[in-house]
Backbone bond lengths (Angstrom), bond angles and torsions (degrees), N, CA, C in turn:
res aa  C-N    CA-C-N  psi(-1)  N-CA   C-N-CA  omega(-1)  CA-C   N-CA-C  phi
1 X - - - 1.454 - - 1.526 109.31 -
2 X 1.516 86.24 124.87 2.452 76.57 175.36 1.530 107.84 -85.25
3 X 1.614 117.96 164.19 0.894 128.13 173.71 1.514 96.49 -143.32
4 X 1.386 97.89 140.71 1.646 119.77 165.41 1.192 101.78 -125.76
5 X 2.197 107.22 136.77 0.980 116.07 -179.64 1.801 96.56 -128.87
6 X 1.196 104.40 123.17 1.335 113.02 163.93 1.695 140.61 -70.52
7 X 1.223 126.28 116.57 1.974 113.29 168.06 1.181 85.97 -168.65
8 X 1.648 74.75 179.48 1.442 96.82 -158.04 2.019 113.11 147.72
9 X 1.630 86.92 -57.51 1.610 121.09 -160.65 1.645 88.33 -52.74
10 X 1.663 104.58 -159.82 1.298 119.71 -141.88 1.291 135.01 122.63
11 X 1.647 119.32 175.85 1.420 131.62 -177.97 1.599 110.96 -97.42
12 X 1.188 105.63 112.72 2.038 113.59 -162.24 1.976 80.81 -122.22
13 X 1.600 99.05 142.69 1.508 107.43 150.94 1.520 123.01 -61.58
14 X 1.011 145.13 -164.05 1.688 152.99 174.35 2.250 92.54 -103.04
15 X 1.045 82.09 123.27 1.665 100.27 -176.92 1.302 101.27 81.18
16 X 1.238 160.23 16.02 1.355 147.91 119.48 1.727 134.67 -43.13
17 X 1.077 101.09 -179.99 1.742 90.11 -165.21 1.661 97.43 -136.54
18 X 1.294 106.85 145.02 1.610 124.24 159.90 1.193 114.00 -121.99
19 X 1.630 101.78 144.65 1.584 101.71 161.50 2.143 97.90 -118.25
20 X 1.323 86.84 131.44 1.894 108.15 165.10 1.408 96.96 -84.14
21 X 1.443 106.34 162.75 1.540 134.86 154.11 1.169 108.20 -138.22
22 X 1.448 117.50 152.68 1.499 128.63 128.92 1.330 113.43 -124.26
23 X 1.991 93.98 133.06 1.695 106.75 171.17 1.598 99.82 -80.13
24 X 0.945 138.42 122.17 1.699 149.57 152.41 1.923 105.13 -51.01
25 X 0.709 118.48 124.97 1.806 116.95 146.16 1.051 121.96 -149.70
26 X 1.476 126.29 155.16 0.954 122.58 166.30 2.062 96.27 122.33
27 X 1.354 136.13 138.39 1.547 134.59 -172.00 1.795 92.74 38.41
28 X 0.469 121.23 77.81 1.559 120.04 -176.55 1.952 108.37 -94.43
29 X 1.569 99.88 -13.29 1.645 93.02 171.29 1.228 103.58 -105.93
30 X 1.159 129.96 40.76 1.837 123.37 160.80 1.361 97.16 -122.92
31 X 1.806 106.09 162.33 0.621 134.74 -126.53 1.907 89.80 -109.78
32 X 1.209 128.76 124.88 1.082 128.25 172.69 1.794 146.07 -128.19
33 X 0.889 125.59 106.79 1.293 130.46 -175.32 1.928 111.28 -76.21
34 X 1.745 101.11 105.58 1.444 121.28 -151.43 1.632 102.23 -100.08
35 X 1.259 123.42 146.62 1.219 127.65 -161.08 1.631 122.27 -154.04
36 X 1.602 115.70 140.14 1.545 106.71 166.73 1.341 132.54 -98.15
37 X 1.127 163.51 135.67 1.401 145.40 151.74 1.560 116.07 -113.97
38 X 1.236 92.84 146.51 1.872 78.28 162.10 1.728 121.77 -146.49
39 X 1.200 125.32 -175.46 1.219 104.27 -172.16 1.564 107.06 -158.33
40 X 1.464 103.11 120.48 1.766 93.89 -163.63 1.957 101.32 -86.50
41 X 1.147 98.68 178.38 1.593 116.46 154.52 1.482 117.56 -15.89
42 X 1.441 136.55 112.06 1.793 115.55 -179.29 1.243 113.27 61.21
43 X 1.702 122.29 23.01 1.746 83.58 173.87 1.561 73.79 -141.12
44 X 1.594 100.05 -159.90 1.536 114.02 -161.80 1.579 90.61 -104.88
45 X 1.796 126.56 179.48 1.019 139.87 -171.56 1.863 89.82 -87.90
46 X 1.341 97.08 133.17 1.597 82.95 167.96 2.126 98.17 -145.25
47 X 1.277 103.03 164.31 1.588 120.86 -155.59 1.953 76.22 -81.28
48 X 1.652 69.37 144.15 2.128 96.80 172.43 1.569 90.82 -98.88
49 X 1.704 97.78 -74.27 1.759 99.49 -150.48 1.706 82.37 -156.25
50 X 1.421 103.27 159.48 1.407 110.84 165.01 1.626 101.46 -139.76
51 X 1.345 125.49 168.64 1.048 145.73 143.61 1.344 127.57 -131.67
52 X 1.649 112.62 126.06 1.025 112.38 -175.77 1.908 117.07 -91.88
53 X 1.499 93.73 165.02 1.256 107.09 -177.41 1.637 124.37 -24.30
54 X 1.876 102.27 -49.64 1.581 105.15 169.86 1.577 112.11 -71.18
55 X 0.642 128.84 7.24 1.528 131.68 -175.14 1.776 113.08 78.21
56 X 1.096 116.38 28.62 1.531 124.75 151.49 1.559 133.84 -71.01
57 X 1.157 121.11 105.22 1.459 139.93 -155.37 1.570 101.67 -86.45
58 X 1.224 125.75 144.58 1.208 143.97 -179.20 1.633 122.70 -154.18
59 X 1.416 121.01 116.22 1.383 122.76 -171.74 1.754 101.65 -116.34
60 X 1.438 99.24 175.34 1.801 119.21 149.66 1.179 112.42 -87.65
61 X 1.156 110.47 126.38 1.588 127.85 -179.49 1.441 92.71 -41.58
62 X 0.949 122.23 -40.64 1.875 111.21 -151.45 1.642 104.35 -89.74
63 X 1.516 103.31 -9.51 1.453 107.09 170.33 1.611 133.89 -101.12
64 X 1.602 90.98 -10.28 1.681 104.30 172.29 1.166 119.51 -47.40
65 X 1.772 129.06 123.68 1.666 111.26 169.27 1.571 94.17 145.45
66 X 1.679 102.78 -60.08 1.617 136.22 -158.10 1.537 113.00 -92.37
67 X 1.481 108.43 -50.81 1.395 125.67 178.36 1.568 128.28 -85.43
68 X 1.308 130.67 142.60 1.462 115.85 -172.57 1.297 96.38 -144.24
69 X 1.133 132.44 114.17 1.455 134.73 172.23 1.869 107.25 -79.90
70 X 1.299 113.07 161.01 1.667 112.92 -161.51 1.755 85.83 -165.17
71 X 1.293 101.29 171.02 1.734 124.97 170.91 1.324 102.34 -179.75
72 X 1.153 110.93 138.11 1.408 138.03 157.53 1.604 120.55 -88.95
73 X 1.142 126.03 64.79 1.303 102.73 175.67 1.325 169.28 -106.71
74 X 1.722 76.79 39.56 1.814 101.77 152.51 1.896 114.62 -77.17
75 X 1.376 99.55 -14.42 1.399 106.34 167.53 1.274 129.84 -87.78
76 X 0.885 81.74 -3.86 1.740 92.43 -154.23 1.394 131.45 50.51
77 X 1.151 113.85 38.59 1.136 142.37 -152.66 1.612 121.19 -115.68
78 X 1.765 117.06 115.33 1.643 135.60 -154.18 1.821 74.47 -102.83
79 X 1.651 132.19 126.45 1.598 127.15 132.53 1.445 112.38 -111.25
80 X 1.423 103.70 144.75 1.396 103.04 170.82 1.967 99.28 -128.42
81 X 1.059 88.88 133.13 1.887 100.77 -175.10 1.592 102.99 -101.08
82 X 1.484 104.60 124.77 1.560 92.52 179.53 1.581 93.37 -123.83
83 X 1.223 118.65 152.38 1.125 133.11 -170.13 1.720 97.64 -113.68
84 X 1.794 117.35 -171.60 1.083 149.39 153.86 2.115 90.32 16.70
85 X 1.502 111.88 67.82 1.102 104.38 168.78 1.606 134.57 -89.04
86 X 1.013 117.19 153.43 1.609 124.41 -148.84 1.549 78.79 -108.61
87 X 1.737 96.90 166.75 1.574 99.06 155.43 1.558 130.21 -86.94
88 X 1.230 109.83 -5.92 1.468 129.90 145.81 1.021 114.52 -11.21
89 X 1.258 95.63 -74.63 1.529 123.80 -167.77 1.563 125.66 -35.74
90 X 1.346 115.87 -27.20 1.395 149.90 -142.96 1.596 84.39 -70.55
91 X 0.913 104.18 118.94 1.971 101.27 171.48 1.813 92.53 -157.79
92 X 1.892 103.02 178.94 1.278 129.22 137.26 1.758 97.75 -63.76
93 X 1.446 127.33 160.51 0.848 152.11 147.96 1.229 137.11 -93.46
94 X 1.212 145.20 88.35 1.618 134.75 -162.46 1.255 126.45 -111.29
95 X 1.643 126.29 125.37 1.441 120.37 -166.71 1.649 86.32 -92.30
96 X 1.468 120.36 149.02 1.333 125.97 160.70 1.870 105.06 -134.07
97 X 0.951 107.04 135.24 1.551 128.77 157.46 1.270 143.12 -101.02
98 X 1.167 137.98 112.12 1.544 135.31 -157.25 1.636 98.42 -116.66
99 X 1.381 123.69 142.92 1.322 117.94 -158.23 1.857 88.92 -120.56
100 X 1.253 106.41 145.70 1.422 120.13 -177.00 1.724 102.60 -106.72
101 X 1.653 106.58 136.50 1.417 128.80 8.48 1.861 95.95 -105.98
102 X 1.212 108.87 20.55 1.964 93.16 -167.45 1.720 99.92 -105.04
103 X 1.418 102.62 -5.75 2.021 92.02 158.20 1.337 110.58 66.17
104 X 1.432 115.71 8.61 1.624 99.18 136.93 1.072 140.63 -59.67
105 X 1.662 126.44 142.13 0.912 128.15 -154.90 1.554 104.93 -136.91
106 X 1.679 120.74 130.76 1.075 122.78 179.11 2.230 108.95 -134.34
107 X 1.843 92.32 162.67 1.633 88.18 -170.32 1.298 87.97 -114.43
108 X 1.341 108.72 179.19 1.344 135.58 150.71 1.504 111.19 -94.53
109 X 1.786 99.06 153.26 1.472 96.59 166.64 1.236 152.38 -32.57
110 X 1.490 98.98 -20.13 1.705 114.75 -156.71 1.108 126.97 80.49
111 X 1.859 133.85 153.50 1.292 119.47 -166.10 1.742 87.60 -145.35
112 X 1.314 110.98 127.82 1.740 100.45 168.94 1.855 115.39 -63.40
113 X 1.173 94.67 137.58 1.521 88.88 161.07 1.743 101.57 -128.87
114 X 1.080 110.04 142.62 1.466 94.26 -171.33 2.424 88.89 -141.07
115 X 1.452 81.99 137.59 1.695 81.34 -179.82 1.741 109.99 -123.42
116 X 1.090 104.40 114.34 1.575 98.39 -175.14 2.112 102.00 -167.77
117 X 1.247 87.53 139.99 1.666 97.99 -169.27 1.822 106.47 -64.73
C-alpha cells in the first residue's frame, strides 16, 4: 500500500517562501509520476505541478516563475519550492502519485499552507 506524507506547510508572510515534501512509502520499486495540487476554501482541487517518473516537469501557467517542483529518489521524496507567495496562495496542499504503468493513483492527507500578514 503507498502512503504519502505531507510537511513542510504553515503560516508564511506575502513574498515569503516555503518548501513542501512528500515522503512516498510503500511499492517503493515502481515507477512513479509525482504531483502537487491544492485546493483553497470554496473552490475545486486544482493541479500545481507534476513531475514525472523520467524527470519531466510540468506546471500551471499561472504558477510558472514562483513554483519549482523537485524529487529525490533515493528518498523517495515529492519537493515543491514556492517562492514570492501571495495570499492566493492559501490552500490545502496535496501530494498525489500515479504508479506506472497500471495508473493508480493515490493522495496524501493534505497540508495547510496559509499566506497572510
Amino acid at each position: 500500500q503507498v502512503q504519502l506524507v505531507e510537511s513542510g506547510g504553515g503560516l508564511v508572510q506575502p513574498g515569503g517562501s516555503l518548501r513542501l515534501s512528500c515522503e512516498r512509502s510503500g511499492s517503493t520499486r515502481s515507477l512513479y509520476d509525482m504531483g502537487w495540487y491544492r485546493q483553497a476554501p470554496g473552490k475545486q482541487r486544482e493541479f500545481v505541478a507534476q513531475i514525472d517518473y523520467d524527470g519531466s516537469t510540468h506546471y500551471a501557467d499561472s504558477l510558472k516563475g514562483r513554483f519549482t517542483i523537485s524529487r529525490d529518489n533515493a528518498k523517495n521524496t515529492l519537493y515543491l519550492q514556492m517562492n514570492s507567495l501571495k495570499p492566493e496562495d492559501t490552500a490545502v496542499y496535496y501530494c498525489n502519485a500515479v504508479r506506472r504503468p497500471d495508473y493508480n493513483q493515490y493522495w496524501g492527507q493534505g497540508i495547510q499552507v496559509t499566506v497572510s500578514s
